[in-house]
C-alpha positions as a Markdown table, in Angstrom:
| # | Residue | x | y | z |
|---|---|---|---|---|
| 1 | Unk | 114.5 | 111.9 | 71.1 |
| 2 | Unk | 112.5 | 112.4 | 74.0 |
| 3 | Unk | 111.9 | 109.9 | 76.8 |
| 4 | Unk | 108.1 | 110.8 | 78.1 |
| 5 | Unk | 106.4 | 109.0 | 81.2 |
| 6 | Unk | 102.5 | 108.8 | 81.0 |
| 7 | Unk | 101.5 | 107.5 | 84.3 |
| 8 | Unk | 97.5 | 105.7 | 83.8 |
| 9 | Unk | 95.2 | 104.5 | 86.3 |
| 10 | Unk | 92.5 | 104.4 | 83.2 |
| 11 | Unk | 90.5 | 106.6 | 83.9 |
| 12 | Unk | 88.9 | 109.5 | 82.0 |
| 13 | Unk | 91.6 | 112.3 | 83.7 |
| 14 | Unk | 94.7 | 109.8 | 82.9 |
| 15 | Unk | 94.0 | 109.0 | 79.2 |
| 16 | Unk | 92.8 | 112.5 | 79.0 |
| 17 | Unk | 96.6 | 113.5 | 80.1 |
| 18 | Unk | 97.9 | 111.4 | 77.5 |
| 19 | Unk | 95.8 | 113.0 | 74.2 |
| 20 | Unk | 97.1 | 116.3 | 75.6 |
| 21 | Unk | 100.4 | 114.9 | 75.6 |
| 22 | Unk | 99.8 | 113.3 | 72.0 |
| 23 | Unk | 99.4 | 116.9 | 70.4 |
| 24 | Unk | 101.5 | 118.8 | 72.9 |
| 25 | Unk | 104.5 | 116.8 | 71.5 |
| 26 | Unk | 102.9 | 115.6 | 68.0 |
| 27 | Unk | 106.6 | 118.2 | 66.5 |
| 28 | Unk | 109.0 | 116.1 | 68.3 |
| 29 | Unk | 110.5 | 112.5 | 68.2 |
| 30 | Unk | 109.4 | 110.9 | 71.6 |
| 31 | Unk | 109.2 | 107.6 | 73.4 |
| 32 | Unk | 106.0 | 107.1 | 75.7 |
| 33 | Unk | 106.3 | 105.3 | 78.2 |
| 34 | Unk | 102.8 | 104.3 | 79.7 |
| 35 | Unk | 103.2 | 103.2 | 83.1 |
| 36 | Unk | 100.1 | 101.4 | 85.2 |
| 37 | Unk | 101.0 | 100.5 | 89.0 |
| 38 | Unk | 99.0 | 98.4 | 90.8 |
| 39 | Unk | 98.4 | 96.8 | 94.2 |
| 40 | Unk | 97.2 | 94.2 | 95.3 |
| 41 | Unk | 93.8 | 95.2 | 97.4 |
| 42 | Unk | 93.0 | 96.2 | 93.6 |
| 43 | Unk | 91.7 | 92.7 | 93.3 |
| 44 | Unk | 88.6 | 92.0 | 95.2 |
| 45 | Unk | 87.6 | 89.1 | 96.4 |
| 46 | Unk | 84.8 | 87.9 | 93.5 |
| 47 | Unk | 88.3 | 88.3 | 91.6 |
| 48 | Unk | 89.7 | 86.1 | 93.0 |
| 49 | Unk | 87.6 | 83.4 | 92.9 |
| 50 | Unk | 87.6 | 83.7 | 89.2 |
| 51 | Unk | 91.8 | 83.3 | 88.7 |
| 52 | Unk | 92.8 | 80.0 | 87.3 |
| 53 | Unk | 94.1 | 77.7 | 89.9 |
| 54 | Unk | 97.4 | 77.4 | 87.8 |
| 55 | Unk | 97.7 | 81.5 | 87.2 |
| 56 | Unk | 98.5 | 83.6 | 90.1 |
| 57 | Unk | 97.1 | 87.0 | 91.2 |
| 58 | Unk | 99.9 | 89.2 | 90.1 |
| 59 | Unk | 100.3 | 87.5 | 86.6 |
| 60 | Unk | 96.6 | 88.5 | 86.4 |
| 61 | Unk | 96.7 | 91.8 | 87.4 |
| 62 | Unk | 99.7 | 92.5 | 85.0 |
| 63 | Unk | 97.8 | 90.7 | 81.7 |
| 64 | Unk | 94.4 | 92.5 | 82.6 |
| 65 | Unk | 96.7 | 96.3 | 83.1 |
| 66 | Unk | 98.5 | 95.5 | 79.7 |
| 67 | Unk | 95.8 | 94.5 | 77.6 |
| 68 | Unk | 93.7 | 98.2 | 78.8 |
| 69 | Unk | 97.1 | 99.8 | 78.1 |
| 70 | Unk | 97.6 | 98.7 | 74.5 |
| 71 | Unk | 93.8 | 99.1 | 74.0 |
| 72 | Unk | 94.7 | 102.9 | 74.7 |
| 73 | Unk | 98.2 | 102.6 | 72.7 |
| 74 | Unk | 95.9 | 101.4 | 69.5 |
| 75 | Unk | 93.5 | 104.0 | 69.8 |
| 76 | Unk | 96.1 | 107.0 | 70.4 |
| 77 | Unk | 97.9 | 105.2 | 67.3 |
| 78 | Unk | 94.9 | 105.4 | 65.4 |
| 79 | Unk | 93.3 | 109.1 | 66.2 |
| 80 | Unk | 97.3 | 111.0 | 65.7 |
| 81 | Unk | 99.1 | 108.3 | 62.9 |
| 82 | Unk | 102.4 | 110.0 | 64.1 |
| 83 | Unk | 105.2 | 108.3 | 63.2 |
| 84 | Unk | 107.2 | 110.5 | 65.1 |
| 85 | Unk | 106.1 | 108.5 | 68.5 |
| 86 | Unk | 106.7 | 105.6 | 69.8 |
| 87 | Unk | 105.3 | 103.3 | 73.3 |
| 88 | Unk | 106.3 | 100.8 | 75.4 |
| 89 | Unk | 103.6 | 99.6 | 78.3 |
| 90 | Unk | 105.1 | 99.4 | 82.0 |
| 91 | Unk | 103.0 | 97.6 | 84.9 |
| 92 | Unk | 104.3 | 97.9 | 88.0 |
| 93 | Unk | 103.8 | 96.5 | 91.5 |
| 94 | Unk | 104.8 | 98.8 | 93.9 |
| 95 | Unk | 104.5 | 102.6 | 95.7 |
| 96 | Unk | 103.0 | 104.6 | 93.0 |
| 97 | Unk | 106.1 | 107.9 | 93.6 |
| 98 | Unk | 108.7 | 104.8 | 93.9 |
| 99 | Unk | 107.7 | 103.2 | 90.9 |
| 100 | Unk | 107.8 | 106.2 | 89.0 |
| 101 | Unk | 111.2 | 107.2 | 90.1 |
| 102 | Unk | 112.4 | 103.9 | 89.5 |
| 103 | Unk | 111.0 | 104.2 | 85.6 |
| 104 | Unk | 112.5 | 107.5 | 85.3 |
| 105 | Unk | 116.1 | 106.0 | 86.2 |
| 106 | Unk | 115.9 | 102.9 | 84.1 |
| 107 | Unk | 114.0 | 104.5 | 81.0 |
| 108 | Unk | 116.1 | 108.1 | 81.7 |
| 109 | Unk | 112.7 | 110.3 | 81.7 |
| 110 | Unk | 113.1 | 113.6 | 80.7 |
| 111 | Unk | 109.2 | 114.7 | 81.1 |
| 112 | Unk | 106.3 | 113.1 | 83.3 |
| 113 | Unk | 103.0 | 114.2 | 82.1 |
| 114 | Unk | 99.8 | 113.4 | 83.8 |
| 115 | Unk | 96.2 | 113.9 | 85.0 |
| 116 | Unk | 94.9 | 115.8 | 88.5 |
| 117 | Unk | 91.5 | 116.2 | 89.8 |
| 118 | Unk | 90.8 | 119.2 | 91.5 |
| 119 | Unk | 89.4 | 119.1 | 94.8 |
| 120 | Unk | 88.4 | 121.0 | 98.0 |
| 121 | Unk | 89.0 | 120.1 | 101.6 |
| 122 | Unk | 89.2 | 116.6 | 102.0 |
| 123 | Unk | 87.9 | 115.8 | 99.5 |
| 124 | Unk | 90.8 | 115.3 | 97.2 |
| 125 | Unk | 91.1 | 112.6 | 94.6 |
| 126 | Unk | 93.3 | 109.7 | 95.2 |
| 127 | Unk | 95.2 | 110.2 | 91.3 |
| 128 | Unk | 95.3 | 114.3 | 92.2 |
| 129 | Unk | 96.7 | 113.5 | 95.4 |
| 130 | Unk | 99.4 | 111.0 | 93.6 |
| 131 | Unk | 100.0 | 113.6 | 91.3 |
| 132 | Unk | 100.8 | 116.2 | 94.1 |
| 133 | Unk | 103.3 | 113.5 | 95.8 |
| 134 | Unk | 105.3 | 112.9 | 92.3 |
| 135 | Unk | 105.7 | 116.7 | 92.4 |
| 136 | Unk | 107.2 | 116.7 | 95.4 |
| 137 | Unk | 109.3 | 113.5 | 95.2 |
| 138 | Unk | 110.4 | 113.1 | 91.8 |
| 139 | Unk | 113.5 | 114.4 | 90.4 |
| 140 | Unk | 111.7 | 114.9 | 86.6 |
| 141 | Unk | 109.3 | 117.4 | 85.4 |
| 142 | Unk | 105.9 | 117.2 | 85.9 |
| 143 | Unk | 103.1 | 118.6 | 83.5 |
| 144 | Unk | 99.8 | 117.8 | 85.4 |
| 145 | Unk | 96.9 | 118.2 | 83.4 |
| 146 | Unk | 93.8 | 119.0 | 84.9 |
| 147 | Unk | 90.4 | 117.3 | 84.3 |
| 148 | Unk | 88.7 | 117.9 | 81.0 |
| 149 | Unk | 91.8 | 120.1 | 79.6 |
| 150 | Unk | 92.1 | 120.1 | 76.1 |
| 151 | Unk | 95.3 | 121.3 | 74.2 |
| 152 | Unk | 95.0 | 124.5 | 72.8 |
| 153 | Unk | 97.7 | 126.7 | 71.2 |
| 154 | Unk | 100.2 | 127.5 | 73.9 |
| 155 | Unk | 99.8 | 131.7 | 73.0 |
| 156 | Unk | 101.7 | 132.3 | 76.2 |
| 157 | Unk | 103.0 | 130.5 | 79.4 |
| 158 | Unk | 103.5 | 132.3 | 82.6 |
| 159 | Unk | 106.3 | 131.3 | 85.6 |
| 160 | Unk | 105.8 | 132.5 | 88.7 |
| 161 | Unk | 108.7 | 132.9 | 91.3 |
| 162 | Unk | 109.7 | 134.5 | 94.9 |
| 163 | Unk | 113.3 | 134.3 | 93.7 |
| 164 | Unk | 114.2 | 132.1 | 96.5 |
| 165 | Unk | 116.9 | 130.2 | 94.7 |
| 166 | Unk | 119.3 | 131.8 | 91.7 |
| 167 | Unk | 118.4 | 129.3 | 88.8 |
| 168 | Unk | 120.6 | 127.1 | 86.3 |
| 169 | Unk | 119.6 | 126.9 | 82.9 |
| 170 | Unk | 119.4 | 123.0 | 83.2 |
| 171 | Unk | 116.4 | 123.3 | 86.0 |
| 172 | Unk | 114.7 | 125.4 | 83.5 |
| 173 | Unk | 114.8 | 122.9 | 80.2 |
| 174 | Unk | 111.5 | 121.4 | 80.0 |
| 175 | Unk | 109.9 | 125.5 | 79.5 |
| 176 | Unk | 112.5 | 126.2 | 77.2 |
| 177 | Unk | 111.8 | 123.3 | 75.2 |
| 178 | Unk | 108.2 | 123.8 | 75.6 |
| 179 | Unk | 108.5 | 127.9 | 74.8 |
| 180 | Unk | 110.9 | 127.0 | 71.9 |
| 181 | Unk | 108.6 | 124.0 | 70.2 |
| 182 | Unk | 105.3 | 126.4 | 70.6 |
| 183 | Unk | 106.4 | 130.0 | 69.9 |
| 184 | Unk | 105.1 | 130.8 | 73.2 |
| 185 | Unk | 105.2 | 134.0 | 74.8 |
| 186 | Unk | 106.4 | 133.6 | 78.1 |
| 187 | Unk | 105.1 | 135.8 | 81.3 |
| 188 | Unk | 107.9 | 136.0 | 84.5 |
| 189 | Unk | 106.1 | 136.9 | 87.5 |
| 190 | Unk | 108.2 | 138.2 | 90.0 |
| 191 | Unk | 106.0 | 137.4 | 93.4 |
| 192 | Unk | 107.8 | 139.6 | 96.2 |
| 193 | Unk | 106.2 | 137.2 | 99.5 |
| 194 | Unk | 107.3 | 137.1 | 102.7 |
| 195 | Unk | 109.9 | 134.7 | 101.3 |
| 196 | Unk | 110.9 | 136.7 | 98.5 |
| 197 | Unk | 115.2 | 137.6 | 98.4 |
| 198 | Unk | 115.7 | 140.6 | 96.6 |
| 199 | Unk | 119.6 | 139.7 | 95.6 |
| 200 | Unk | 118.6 | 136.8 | 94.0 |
| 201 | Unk | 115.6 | 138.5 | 91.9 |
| 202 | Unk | 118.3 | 141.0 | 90.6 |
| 203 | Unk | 120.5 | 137.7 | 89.8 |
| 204 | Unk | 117.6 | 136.0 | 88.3 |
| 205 | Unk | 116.3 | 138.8 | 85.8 |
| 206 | Unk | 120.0 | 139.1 | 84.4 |
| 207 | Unk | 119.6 | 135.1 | 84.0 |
| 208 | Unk | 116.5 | 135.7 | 82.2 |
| 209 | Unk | 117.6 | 138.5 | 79.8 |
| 210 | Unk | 120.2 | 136.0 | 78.4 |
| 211 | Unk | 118.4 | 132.3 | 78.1 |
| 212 | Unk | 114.6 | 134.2 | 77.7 |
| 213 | Unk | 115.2 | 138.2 | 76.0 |
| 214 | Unk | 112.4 | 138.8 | 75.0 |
| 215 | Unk | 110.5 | 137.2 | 77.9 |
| 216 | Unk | 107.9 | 140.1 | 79.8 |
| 217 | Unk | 108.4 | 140.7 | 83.4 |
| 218 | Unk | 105.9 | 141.4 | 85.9 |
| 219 | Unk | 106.1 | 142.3 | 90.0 |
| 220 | Unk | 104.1 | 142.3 | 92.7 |
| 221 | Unk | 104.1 | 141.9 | 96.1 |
| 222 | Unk | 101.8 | 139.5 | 98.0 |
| 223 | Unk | 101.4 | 137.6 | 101.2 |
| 224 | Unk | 101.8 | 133.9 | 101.0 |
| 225 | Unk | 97.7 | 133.1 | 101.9 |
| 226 | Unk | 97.4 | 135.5 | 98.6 |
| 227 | Unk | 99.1 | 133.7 | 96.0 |
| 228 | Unk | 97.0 | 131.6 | 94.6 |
| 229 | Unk | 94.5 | 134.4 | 93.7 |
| 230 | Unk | 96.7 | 136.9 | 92.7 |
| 231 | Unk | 99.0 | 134.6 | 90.1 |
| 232 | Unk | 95.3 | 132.8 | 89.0 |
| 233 | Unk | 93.9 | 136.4 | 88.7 |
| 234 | Unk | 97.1 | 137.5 | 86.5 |
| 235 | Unk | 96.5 | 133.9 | 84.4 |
| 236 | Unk | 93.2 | 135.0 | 83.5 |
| 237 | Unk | 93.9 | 138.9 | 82.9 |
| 238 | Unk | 96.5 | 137.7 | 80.3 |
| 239 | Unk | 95.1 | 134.4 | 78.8 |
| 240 | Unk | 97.7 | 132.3 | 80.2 |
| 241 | Unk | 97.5 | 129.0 | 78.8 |
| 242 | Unk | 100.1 | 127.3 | 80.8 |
| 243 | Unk | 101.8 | 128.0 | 84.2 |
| 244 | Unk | 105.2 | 127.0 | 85.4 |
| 245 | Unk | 106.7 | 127.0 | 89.1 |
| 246 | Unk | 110.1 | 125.3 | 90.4 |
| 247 | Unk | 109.9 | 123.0 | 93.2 |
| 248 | Unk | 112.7 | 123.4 | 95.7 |
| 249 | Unk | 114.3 | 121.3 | 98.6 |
| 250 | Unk | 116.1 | 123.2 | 100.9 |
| 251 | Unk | 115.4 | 124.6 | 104.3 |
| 252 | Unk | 111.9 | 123.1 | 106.5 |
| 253 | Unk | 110.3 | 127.0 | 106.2 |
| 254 | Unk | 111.2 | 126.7 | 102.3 |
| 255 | Unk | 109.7 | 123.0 | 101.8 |
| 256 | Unk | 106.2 | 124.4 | 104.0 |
| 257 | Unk | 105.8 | 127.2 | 101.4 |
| 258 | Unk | 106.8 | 125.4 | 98.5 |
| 259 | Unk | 104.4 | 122.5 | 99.5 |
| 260 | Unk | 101.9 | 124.9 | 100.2 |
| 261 | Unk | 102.0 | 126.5 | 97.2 |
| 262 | Unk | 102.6 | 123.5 | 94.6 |
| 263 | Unk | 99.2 | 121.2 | 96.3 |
| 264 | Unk | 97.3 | 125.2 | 96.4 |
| 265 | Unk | 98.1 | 125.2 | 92.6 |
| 266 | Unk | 98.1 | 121.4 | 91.6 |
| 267 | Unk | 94.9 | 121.3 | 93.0 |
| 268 | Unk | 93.4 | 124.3 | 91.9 |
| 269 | Unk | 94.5 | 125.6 | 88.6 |
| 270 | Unk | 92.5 | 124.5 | 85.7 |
| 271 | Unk | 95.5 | 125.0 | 82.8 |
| 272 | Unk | 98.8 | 122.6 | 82.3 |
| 273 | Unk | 101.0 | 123.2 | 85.3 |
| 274 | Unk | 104.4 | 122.6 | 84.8 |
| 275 | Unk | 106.5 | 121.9 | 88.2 |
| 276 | Unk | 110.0 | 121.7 | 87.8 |
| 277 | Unk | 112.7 | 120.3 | 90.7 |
| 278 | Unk | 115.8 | 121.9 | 91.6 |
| 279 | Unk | 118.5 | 120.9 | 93.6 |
């Protein structure tokens, strides 16, 4: 059984997240695990003044999170009748990225899906940035699913990868799974950047041929401002339906592209994108 985290803020993009999540996994035996965290300053001060002398603000807070949360919960329950799946509600007060690591330790997460905005220049979305920042700081999986994004059959997937690290077939689980539950064709793209290590490609493809035969490469070369265009232009040339990318933690120069590219993409990209740490 799965162990799936579906972080909420309630609005429109989150829920959205979690209907895409409902019929992405509607084949497998999961737990959901909704998760709200709040603060505070979310109270303002008309609030306030309402609260019951005897309750305090953070018993509040929690009641009026877990009561929109099952209110979702019923009418997920209701719309998919999928006896397969099963939810718990989690409110947290705390850092959004800490309280979502914290969840995925206790509740041993295997998946995170949720909802980005996209954005341009400054003028990005508080849940899209949050989104961005679990990328980068979670351990776990994230599928971020971008506004209005509906499931659709997952034809074929793409990852892209400058072969900067020679992967483990444990880093690469959550595709597999995905590939495998779907049918999916899956799309390598081999970017040759100014990061790009031509030993470990050659490592990597033999990897491929044994955990993914019949998997299609592709290979180009680009510069790093290029990226985004090229991979999105190869997404829509093939009908993509979902893109994957590792994260990695190494070197500073590799976490400034690696940054670069998964905020370029997380907030960009209008299918799923699936980001995937490494060690």
């Amino acid at each position: 059984m799965k162990n799936i985290l579906l972080p909420t803020d309630f609005s429109k993009n989150s829920i959205n997240a979690i209907h895409y999540a409902m019929e992405l996994l509607k084949a497998e035996y999961c737990q959901f695990y909704v998760l709200n965290v709040q603060k505070a300053s979310s109270f303002i001060t008309d609030d306030l003044m309402v609260v019951n002398s005897s309750t305090t603000v953070y018993k509040t807070l929690v009641d009026a999170s877990k009561k929109s949360m099952q209110n979702i919960i019923a009418t997920v329950k209701k719309k998919y009748k999928n006896r397969k799946h099963q939810f718990h509600t989690i409110v947290d007060y705390d850092n959004f990225v800490d309280s979502i690591n914290q969840v995925c330790d206790n509740q041993d997460i295997d998946l995170i899906i949720m909802g980005t905005h996209g954005a341009s220049g400054l003028g990005k979305l508080l849940f899209g940035s949050n989104t961005v920042r679990v990328m980068q700081r979670c351990p776990i999986p994230v599928l971020a699913i971008p506004t209005g994004c509906k499931f659709i059959q997952l034809n074929s997937v793409a990852f892209t990868t400058n072969n900067l690290k020679v992967f483990k077939q444990r880093e690469l689980k959550a595709l597999s799974d995905i590939i495998l539950q779907h049918n999916s064709k899956l799309n390598i793209l081999h970017v040759a950047d100014e990061n790009h290590l031509a030993q470990n490609q050659t490592l990597n493809e033999g990897f491929f041929k044994v955990y993914f035969p019949h998997a299609n490469h592709e290979f180009i070369d680009v510069t790093g401002h290029d990226i985004f265009n090229v991979v999105y232009s190869y997404i829509e040339n093939n009908n993509i339906k979902m893109l994957a990318m590792m994260s990695k933690k190494h070197s500073f120069l590799e976490r400034l592209f690696t940054r670069h590219a998964v905020e370029t993409f997380a907030f960009k990209i209008d299918i799923p994108f699936l980001v995937m740490p490494v060690d």
